[in-house]
C-alpha angles and dihedrals in degrees: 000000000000120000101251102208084056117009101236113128114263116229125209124268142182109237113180097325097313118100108234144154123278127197107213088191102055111008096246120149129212112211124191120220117277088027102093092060089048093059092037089050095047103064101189100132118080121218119212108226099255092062083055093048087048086065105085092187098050075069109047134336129295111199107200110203106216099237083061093060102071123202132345113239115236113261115260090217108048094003078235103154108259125238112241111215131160096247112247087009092268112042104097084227105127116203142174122233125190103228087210109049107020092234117146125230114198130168123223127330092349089119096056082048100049077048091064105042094053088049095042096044087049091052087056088043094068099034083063109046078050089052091049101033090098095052098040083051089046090043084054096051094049088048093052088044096052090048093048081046093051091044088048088052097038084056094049090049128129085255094049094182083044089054088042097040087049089048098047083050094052093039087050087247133107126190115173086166096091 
């Protein structure tokens, strides 16, 4: 297969594990489909904190408007025209993906990129979900108090089979015997 940002002829390389190919001119990477996730999923390579910090949407997003993204490079394996999309919609991250086989073109250093932002944004992830963890609990507790409250009130209603008949149904039990 020939790079298709350049022409010259991509060789074979181990990335993380995953075999992929690699552009010597320009530093592009083919990627076949499946083989993205594998490398995300992998983790072995450790980023240093400034080429975090060179990723401006493992910070914060980077919407990317269509018109922006140019043109998709042919697929070096079908020559089918790529589809350009911003990775993960916001991560400023644009890469080219074959409609017909699924495989992943991306130029220099984008995988290492696409690498951060998926490890960053998972970091944040999880410092959030512990941030919000007490009010979602105390959001939980409100909510399981206001339903007792509205059960208690539907059995206390003017129809009380209705309102007994109403509660079983939304407590998944039923009693017609009282």
């Amino acid at each position: 297969m020939n790079c298709p940002n350049c022409g010259q002829e991509l060789q074979l390389d181990q990335y993380e594990g995953v075999t992929i190919d690699i552009c010597a001119g320009c530093g592009g990477v083919w990627l076949d489909e499946g083989e993205l996730d594998q490398i995300v999923e992998r983790r072995e390579k450790v980023f240093a904190q400034e080429e975090i910090e060179a990723v401006p949407g493992a910070r914060v997003p980077v919407p990317v408007k269509k018109e922006d993204m140019g043109e998709g490079y042919p697929c070096p394996k079908c020559g089918a025209k790529c589809r350009r999309s911003n990775y993960a919609y916001t991560s400023g991250i644009i890469i080219d993906k074959c409609p017909s086989d699924g495989g992943i073109w991306l130029d220099a250093s984008e995988l290492e990129k696409i690498q951060i932002v998926v490890e960053e944004w998972e970091k944040k992830r999880d410092e959030n979900r512990a941030k919000i963890a007490p009010q979602l609990a105390e959001i939980n507790r409100d909510v399981q108090v206001k339903r007792e409250e509205s059960y208690k009130r539907m059995d206390r209603a003017k129809f009380p089979l209705v309102g007994r008949l109403v509660n079983g149904l939304v407590r998944g039990i039923v009693r017609l015997d009282e």
